[in-house]
N, C-alpha and C positions, 0 to 999 in steps of 0.2 A: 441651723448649726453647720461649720464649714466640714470639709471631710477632716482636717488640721487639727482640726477642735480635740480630736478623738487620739491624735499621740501622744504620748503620755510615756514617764521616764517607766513607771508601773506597766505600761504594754510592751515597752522594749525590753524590759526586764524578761518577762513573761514568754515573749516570742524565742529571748536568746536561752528560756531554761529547757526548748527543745533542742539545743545544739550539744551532745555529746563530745565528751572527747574521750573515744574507745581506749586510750592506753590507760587513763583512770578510772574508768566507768563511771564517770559523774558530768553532769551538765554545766557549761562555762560561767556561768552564775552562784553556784554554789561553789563551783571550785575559785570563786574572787579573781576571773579572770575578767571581766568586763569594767570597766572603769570608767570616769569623765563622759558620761553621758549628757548629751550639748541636742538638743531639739530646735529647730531657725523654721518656724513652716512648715514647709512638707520635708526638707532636710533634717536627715539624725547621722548625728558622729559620735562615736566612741572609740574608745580604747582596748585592745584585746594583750594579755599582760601574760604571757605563755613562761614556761618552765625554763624555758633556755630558746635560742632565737634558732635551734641547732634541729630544733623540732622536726623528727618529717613528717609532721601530719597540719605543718604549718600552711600551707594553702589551702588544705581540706579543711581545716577549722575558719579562716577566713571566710570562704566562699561561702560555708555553708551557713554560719553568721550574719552576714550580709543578706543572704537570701531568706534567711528567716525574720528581721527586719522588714525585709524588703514586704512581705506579706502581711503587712498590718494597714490598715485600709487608709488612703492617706499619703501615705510614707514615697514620695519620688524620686528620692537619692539618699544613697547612706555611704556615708565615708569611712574607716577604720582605718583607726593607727596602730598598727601593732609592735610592741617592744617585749621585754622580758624581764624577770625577776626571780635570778636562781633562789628555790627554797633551801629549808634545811632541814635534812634527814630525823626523823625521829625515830622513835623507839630502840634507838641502838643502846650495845651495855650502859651499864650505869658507870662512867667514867667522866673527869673532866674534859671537858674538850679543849684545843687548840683556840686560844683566845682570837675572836673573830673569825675564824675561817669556819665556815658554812659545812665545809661537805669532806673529807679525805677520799683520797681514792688511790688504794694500792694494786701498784702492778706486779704482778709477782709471773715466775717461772720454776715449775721444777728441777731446770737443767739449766746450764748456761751455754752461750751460743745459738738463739734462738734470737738474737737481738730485741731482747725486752728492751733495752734501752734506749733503742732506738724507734720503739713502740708507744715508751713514757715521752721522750723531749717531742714528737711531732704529737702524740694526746694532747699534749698542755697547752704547744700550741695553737693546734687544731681548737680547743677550747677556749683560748684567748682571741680567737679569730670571730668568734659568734661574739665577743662582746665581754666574756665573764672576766672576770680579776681569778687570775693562774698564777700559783706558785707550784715548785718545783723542787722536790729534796731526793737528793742522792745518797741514799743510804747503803750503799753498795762499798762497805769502809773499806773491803780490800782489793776493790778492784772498779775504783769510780771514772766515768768514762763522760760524765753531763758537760765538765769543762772542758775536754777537746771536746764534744760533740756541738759544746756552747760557744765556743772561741775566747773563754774568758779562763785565765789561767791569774788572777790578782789576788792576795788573801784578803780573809772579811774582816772588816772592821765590827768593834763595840759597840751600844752607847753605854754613857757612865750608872745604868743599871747594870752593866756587862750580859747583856744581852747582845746575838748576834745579828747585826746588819744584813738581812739578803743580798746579792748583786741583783739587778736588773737589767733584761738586756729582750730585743725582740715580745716585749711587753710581760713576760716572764719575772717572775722574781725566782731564784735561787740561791740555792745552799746545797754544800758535798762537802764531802773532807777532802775533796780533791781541788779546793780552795786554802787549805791550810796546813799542807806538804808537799812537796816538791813531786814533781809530775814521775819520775824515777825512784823515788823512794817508799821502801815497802812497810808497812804500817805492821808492826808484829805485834799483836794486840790479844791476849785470850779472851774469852768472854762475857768475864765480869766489867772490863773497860770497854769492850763495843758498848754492852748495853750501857753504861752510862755516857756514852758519845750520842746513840740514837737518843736517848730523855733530852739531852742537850740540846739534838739538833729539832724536835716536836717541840717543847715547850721553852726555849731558851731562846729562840728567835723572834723579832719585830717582826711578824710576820705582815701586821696590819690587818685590812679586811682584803679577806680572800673569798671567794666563793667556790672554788675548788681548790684543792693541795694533792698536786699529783707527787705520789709516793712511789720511786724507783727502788724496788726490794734487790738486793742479792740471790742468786739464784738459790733453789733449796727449802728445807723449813727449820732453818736452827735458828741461832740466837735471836739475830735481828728482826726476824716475824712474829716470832714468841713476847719481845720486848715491843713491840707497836701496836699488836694486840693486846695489850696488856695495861698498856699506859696512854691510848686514846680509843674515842668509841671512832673506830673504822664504818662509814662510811657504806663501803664494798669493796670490792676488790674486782682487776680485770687477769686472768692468766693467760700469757704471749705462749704459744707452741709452735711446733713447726711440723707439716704432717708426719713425718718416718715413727714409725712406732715407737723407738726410743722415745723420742720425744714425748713423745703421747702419755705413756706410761707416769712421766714423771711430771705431766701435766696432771693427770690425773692424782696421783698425791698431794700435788698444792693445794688441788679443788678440796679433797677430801679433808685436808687441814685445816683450810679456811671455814667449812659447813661443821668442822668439832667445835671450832671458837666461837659459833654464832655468827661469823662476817660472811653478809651477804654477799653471792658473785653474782658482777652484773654480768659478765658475760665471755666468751673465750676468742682472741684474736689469733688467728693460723697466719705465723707471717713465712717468707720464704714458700708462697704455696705453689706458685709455678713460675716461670721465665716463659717470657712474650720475647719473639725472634726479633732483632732490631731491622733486617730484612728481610726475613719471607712473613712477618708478625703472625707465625705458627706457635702455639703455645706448649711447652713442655712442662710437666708434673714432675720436675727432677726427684721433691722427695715423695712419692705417693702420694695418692689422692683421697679425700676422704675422713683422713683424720678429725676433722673439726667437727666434722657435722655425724659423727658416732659417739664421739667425745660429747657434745654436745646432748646429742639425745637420750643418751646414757643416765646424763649427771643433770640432765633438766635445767638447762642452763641457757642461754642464745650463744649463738655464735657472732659477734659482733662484725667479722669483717676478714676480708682476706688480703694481705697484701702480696703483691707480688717478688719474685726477684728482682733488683733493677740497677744497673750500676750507680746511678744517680742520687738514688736514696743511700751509698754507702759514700757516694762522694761528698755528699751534703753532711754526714754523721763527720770524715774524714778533714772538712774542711772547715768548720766551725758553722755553716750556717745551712742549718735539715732543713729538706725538703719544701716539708710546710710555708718554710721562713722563703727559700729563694725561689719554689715555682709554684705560686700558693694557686694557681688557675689548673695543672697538670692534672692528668690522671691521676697518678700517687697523690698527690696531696687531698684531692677529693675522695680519694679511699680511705686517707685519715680522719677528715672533715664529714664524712657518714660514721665512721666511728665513734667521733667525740658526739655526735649527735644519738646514736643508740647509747651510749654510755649515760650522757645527760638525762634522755628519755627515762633510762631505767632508774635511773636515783629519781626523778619526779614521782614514779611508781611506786617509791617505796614510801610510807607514811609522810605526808609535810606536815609542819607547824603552820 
């Protein structure tokens, strides 16, 4: 009998149910991550089917895949295609979800000025950049900033369910109310009319299928976070700070609001955390240093990411096309781009279907 004889789709199975993948504690076989197993000889090719392509443990799970293959007696060459397939969150409250979208993910801040918003448009696309289908809603009714930061100032159209058309734009789909009132005009709305503008804008829109829906909160925790938690099973949520203790403070009551409602935090972004010299590139902590990572260990939460000062990420908000979108190879945008990658990670972590 040849050594050939002895491959079998049953031994590659076997070999891949020693390959772990430590952020789930489970082995890539049981977690339906091995696919299209193909046997030619002494050649085996399969499929490795990961949580998002945004993975950083995605060269570690190949290799060590491969090499476990590769030890089955016989076996000369093993090929691996790897792609991805965002899950969907379980065990969240018992609420309807957003028809077709997979996952919500709310950004919130205790304070404003800490540029969440400029945290949520390069998130989404940072996330639309590994491949996922991103959507986009600006729920920040009195003070929406997605369409200058989008470059798209057009109102949205119906269809004849009158349901709301997103815009599309940099592979993004969006929605704000800063698409159905004039860029100057101040929205003077109590709170019984926010909240039925937010139900509007959650379940009243085409959204289609989405695999994430990144959610831009208003700073604070009144009407608008009470009504999102209330009326979809969230996901998680990300809270933007910025180190100076103010900030801090009132990052830390978001958190604290978010862990009363049951909404998991995947984790806390410190942006504005220092300024890199544009020529001596000597680094300065203008607002204190620190904050994230006390905040963090405090509230048992990661700290996803630190972004810098940078004029260019304010030029990209100012001129209609971030960061992500005009220098998607930079430093900043790869600050982003590790972000939406701990972000995705963490939603994989919490129960799939």
């Amino acid at each position: 009998m040849s050594k050939t004889a002895t491959i079998t789709e049953a031994r590659v199975l076997e070999a891949l149910k020693t390959v772990m993948d430590p952020e789930l504690g489970k082995d890539l076989v049981t977690l339906n991550m091995i696919r299209n197993i193909v046997i030619e000889g002494s050649n085996v090719k399969f499929s490795l089917i990961l949580t998002t392509m945004a993975c950083p443990l995605k060269k570690e799970l190949e290799t060590n895949a491969v090499n476990a293959v590769k030890g089955i007696p016989g076996v000369s060459e093993v090929l691996i295609e790897t792609g991805a397939q965002v899950p969907t969150a379980k065990k969240l409250p018992d609420k309807a979800p957003i028809p077709g979208v997979k996952n919500t993910i709310a950004v919130a801040s205790g304070k404003g000025g800490v540029g969440k918003s400029t945290v949520s448009v390069n998130l989404a696309l940072a996330l639309a950049r590994t491949g996922a289908r991103v959507g986009l809603l600006d729920t920040d009714v009195y003070g929406p900033s997605v369409p200058m930061m989008m470059g798209l100032h057009e109102p949205l159209m119906a269809t004849p369910e009158e349901k709301l058309i997103p815009h599309e734009k940099f592979g993004l789909k969006l929605v704000s109310v800063g698409f159905m009132i004039d860029e100057e005009t101040p929205l003077i709305w109590r709170g019984p009319l926010v909240m039925q503008l937010v139900k509007q804008f959650l379940m009243g829109v085409e959204w289609g299928e989405l695999d994430y829906l990144v959610i831009d909160l208003p700073p604070g925790t009144g009407d608008v976070q009470l009504t999102l938690v209330q009326t979809i099973p969230l996901t998680g949520a990300v809270v933007v700070t910025t180190p100076q203790d103010v900030a801090l403070i009132d990052a830390r009551r978001a958190i604290k609001m978010f862990n009363e409602v049951k909404v998991p935090i995947l984790g806390i972004v410190e942006n504005m955390s220092f300024f890199v010299c544009p020529h001596c590139n000597g680094t300065t902590e203008i607002f204190s240093r620190g904050g994230g990572e006390k905040t963090s260990e405090r509230y048992h939460v990661p700290l996803l990411g630190k972004i810098p000062i940078d004029i260019s990420i304010r030029e990209g908000g100012d001129s209609g096309k971030p960061i992500v979108e005009s220098s998607p190879d930079s430093k900043l945008s790869q600050a982003f781009m590790t972000i939406a990658g701990a972000v995705a990670s963490r939603i994989s972590v919490i129960d799939l279907t």
